[in-house]
Structures are given as structure tokens and as C-alpha cells.
C-alpha positions as a Python dict, from the first residue, in 0.01 Angstrom:
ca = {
    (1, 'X'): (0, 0, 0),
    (2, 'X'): (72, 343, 78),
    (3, 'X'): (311, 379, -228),
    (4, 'X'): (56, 222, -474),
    (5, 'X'): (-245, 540, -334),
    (6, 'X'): (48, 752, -407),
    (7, 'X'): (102, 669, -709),
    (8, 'X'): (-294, 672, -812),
    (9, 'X'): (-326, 980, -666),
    (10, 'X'): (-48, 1119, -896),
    (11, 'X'): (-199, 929, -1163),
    (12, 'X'): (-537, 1123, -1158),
    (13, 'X'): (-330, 1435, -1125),
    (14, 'X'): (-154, 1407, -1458),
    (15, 'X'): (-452, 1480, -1660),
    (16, 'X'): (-579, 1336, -2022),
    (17, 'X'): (-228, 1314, -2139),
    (18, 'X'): (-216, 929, -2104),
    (19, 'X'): (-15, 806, -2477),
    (20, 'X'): (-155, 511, -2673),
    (21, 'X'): (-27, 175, -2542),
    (22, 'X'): (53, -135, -2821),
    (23, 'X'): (22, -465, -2802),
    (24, 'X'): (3, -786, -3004),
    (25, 'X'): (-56, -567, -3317),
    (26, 'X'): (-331, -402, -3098),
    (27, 'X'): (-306, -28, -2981),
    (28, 'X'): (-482, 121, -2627),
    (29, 'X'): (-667, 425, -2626),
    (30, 'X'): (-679, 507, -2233),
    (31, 'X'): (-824, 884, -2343),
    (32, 'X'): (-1096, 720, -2547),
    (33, 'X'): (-1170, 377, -2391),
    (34, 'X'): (-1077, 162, -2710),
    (35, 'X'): (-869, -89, -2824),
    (36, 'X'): (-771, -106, -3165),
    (37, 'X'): (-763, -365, -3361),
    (38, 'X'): (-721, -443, -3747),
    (39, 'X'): (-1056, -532, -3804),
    (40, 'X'): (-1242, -190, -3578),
    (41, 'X'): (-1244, -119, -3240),
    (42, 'X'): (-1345, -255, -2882),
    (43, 'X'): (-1510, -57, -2693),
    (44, 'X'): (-1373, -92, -2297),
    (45, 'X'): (-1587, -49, -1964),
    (46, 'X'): (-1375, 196, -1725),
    (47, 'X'): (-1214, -118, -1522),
    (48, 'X'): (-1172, -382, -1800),
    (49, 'X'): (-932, -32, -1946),
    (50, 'X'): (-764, 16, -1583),
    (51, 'X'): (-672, -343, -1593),
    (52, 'X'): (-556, -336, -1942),
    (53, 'X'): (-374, -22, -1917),
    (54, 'X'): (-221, -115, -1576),
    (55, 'X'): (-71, -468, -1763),
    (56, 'X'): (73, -279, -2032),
    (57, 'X'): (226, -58, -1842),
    (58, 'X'): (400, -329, -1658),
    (59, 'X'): (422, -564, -1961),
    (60, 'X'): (575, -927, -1888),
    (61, 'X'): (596, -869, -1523),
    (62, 'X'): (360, -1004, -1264),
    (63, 'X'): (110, -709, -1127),
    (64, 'X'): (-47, -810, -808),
    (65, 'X'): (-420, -888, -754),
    (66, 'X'): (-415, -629, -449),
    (67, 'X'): (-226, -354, -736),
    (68, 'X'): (-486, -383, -981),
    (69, 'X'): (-786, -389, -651),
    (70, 'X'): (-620, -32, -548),
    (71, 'X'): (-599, 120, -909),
    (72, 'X'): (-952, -17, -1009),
    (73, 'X'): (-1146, 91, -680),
    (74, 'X'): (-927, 363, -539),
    (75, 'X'): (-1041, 239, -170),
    (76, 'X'): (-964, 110, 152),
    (77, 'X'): (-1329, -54, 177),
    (78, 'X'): (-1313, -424, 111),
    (79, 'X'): (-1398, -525, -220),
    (80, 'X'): (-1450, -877, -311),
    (81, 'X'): (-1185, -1050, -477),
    (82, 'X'): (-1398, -1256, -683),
    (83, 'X'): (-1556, -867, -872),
    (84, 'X'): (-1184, -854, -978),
    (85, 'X'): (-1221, -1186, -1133),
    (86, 'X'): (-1525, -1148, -1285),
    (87, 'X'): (-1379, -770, -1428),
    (88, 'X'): (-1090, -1040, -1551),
    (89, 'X'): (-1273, -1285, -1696),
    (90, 'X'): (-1488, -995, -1914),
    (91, 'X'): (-1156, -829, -2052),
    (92, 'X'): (-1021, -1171, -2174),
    (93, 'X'): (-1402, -1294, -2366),
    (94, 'X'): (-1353, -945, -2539),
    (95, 'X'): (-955, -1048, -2613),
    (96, 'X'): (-1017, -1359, -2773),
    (97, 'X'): (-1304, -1271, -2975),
    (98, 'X'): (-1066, -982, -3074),
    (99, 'X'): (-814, -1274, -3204),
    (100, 'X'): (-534, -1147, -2868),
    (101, 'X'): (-661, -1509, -2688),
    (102, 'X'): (-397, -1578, -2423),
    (103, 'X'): (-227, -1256, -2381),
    (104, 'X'): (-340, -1182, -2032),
    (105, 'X'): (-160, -1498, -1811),
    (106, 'X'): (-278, -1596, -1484),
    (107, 'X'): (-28, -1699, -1161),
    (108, 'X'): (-329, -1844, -924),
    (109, 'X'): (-319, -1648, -590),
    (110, 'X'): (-77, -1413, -738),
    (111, 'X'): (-171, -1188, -951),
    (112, 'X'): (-189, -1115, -1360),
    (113, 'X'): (32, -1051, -1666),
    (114, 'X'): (47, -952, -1981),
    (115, 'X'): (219, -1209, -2214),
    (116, 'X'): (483, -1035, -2441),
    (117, 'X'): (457, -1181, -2813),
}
């Protein structure tokens, strides 16, 4: 745990400089909250793009449900597992209507991961 506030801490260090992320023929915009798609763009609450951004960067590789706890609340306070759920579930309604329906897979108890195409 300590290497994952670590790394967050370094994270918020490095600025706006965060590059564009692709996926599925769909391109992250961490800077501006948006994913874009061929059709327009999706506009991203601040943890549905943390939990995006965190499964790209870690594309096809599991990403714990405690990883993606630390980078979306930053604290040692107990948060309920099931708000990371819910924050789950709201990222993947947006995905399908955005035609990327089954990208994010699920490994119950686990953790999350982005499916490669």
C-alpha cells in the first residue's frame, strides 16, 4: 500500500502533462475529461476517468479493487467497496452506449481489466 500512495503522490506531482490514451478505436483525454469516440465525445465524472485512465494504463492486466480504491480516494479512511462498484457500473452504461460494451472485464473479488481488442 505504501508503494501505490507513492506512486499517487508522484502522480499529482507530474502536472497536466498526462498524453491521450487509445482504445478500441476510442482515445482518453485525462487533461479534458473525455473520451472520444467516432460519433462525439463522452463526457467523464473525475472517478469514472481515474478508473479508465488507471485500466489503460495497465491494459490486459488485472488492477486490483484496493489499486483503483487508493488512486480514486487518495485515503486511508474506509470507503465502501460497493461506491467502487457503483463508480464501475456508471463507466461501463456510458461504454456500451458508446458501442466499447465489454471492454472493462470483471475477476469477482479480484479486481478489473481492460480487455485488449
Amino acid at each position: 500500500m505504501l508503494i501505490a500512495k507513492l506512486q499517487a503522490v508522484l502522480r499529482r506531482g507530474a502536472g497536466n502533462a498526462t498524453p491521450e490514451l487509445e482504445f478500441w478505436g476510442a482515445r482518453l483525454s485525462p487533461g479534458e475529461g473525455c473520451l472520444y469516440i467516432k460519433e462525439g465525445k463522452i463526457e467523464l465524472t473525475k472517478n469514472e476517468l481515474r478508473i479508465l485512465q488507471t485500466l489503460l494504463e495497465r491494459k490486459g492486466r488485472l488492477v486490483s479493487r484496493m489499486e483503483l480504491m487508493l488512486r480514486l480516494w487518495d485515503s486511508d479512511s474506509f470507503i465502501d467497496e460497493n461506491t467502487l462498484t457503483v463508480n464501475i457500473n456508471r463507466l461501463r452504461k456510458k461504454l456500451d452506449a458508446a458501442g466499447l460494451s465489454g471492454c472493462i472485464g470483471t475477476r469477482r473479488g479480484e479486481g478489473y481489466l481492460l480487455h485488449e481488442k
